[in-house]
C-alpha positions in Angstrom: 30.0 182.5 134.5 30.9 185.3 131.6 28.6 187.4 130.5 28.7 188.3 126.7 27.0 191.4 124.9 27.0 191.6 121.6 25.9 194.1 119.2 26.3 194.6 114.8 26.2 197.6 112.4 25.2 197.2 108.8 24.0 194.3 109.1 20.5 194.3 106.7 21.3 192.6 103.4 20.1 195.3 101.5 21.3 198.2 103.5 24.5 199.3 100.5 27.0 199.1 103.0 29.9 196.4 101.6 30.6 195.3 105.4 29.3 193.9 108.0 30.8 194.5 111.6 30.2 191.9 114.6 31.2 192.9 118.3 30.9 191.2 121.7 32.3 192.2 125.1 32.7 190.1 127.9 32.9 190.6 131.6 32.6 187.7 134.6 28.8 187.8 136.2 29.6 188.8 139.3 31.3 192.3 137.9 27.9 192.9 135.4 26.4 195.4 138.4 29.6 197.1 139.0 30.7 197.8 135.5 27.3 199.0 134.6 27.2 201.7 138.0 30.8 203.0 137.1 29.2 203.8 133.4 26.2 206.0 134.7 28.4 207.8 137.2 30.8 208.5 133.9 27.8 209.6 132.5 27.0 212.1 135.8 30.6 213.0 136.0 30.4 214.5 133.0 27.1 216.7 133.7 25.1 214.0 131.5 21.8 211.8 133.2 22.5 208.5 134.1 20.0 207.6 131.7 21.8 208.8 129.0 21.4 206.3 126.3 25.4 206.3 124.9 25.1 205.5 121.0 27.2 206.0 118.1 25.0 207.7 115.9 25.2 210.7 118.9 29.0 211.1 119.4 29.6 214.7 118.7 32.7 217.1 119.8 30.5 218.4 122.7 30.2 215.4 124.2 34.0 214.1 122.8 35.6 214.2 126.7 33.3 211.8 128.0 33.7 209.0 125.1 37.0 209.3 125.7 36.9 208.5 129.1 35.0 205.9 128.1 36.9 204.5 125.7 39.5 205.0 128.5 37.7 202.8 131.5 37.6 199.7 128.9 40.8 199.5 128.4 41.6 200.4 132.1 40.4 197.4 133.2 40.8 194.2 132.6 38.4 192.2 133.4 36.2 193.6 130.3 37.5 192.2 126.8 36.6 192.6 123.1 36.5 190.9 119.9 35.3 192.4 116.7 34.4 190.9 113.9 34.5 192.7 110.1 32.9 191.2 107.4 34.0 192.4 104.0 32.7 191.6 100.6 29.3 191.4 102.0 27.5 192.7 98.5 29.6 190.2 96.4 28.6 187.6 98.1 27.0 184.2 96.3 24.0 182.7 98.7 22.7 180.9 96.4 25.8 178.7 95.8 27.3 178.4 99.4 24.5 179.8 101.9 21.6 177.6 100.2 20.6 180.6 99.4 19.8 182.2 102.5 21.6 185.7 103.4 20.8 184.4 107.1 22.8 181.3 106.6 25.7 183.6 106.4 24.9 185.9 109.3 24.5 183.0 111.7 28.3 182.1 110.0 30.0 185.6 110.9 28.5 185.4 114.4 30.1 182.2 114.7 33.0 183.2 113.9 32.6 186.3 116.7 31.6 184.3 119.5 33.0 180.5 118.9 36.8 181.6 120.0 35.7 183.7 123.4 33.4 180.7 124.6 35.9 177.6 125.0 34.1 174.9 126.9 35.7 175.8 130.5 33.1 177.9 131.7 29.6 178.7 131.1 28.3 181.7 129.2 25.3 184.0 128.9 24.6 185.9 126.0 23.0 189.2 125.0 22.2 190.8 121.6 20.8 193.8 121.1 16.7 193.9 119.7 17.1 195.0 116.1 13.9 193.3 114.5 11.0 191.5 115.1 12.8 188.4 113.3 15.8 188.3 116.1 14.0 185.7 118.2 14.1 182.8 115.6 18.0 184.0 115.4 19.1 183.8 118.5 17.6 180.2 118.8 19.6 179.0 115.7 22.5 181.0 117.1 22.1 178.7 120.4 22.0 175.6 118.7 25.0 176.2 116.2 27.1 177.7 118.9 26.5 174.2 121.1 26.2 171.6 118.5 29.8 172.6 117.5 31.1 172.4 121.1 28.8 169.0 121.8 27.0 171.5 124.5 23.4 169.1 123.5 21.9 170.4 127.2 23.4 173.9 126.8 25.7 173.8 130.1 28.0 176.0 128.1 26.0 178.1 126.3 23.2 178.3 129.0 21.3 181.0 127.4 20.8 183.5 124.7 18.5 186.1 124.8 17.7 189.9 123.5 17.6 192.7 125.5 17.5 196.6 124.3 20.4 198.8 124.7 19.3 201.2 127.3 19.0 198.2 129.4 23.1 197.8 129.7 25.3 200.1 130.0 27.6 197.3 128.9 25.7 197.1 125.6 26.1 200.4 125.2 29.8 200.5 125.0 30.2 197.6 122.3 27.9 199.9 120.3 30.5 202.8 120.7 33.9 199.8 120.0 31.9 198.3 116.9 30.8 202.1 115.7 34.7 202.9 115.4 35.2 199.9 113.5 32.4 200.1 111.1 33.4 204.2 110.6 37.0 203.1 110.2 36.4 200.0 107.6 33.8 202.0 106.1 36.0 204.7 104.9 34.7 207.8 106.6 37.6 207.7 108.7 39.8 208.9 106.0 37.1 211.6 104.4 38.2 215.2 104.9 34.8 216.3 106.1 34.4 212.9 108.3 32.6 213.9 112.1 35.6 215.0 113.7 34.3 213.3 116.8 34.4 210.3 115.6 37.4 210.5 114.0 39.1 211.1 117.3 37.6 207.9 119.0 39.1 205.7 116.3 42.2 207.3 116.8 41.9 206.9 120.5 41.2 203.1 120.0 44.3 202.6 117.7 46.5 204.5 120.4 45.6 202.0 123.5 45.2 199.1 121.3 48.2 199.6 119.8 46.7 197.7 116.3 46.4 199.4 112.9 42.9 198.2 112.9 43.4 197.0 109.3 44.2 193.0 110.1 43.2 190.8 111.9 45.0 189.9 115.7 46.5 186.7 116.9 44.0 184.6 118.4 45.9 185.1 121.8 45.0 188.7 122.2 42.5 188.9 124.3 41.8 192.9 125.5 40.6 194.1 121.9 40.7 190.9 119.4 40.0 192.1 115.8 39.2 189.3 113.3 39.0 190.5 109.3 36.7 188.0 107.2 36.8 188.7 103.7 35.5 185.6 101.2 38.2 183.3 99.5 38.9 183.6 95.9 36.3 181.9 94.5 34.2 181.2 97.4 31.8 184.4 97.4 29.8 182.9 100.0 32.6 182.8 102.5 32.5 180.9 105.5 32.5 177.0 106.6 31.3 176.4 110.5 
């Protein structure tokens, strides 16, 4: 059994970001505890509380040794793996002509896309999102039922569940917040903004030096410790995406 946690940033339709960025790390059951112990003694290492809720939004230079450590113990070990999805174009796109409409259509499409290639029918999977809205429990059911209607899963032994939880119930969670938060500051542009949060700017850089990727295209399906996938909508399809 693999656990999967995923987590998104700029994801509203109407929020005036252009992107949309999709993450999901995976770790095998039985390693969930562990994983999850080592991150709140990183946090105590580093004269923080266990409870220490690690987001994005707070990555500052005074705290900048300990998110690099972090960043660190991913790719340290290998039984925790990553795939990011970045959605581009997301303002241009046209619902009405490929989604029915429906901005959801196309969000249910881009998580496809995330979580279809790291849940191959030869094991079973759980899945956790983070709780954004009060609408995310209708999601997650259509998620379900996309995700195993493509793989014929019809009594969900694959997929066995999906549920939401809130961040500061997984230290697990936490840390796709902190991978997808690079990519969205990257893709984004601040990256390259002389008055960007230095912090910040450092994490990306740390990603990019133990990746080894560029972070602007997309990997080979084959790479499994940090997979990035780059959607952008075909020429003359500006509602992107077939399941």
């Amino acid at each position: 059994m693999l656990y999967i946690y995923c987590d998104e940033s700029c994801h509203l339709e109407n929020d005036k970001n252009d992107l949309m960025v999709l993450g999901a790390i995976a770790c095998p059951e039985y390693l969930k505890a562990k994983i999850n112990q080592d991150i709140r003694d990183l946090k105590t290492s580093f004269g923080l509380s266990s409870w220490f809720e690690i987001k994005w939004t707070k990555v500052s230079l005074g705290k900048i040794d300990f998110y690099k450590r972090l960043i660190n113990y991913f790719f340290e070990n290998e039984f925790l793996t990553f795939r990011g999805v970045v959605a581009t174009g997301k303002n241009q796109l046209d619902h009405d002509a490929f989604n029915d409409g429906d901005y959801d259509l196309w969000y249910y499409k881009m998580y496809f896309r995330l979580l279809d290639p790291i849940t191959p029918p030869v094991s079973k999977y759980r899945i956790f999102i983070d709780i954004k809205d009060t609408r995310g429990g209708a999601k997650v059911k259509k998620l379900q039922e996309v995700l195993c209607n493509h793989k014929y899963d019809f009594s969900h032994e694959v997929i066995t569940d999906i549920k939401q939880i809130h961040s500061n119930e997984s230290e697990i969670m936490q840390l796709c917040d902190l991978l997808i938060g690079t990519l969205s500051f990257y893709h984004r542009g601040l990256y390259f903004q002389d008055n960007c949060n230095q912090a910040k700017k450092i994490l990306v850089d740390e990603i990019k030096k133990f990746s080894g990727l560029n972070l602007n295209d997309s990997t080979p399906k084959w790479v499994s410790k940090f997979n990035l996938f780059i959607w952008e909508p075909r020429a003359g399809n500006k509602g992107g995406a077939v399941l």
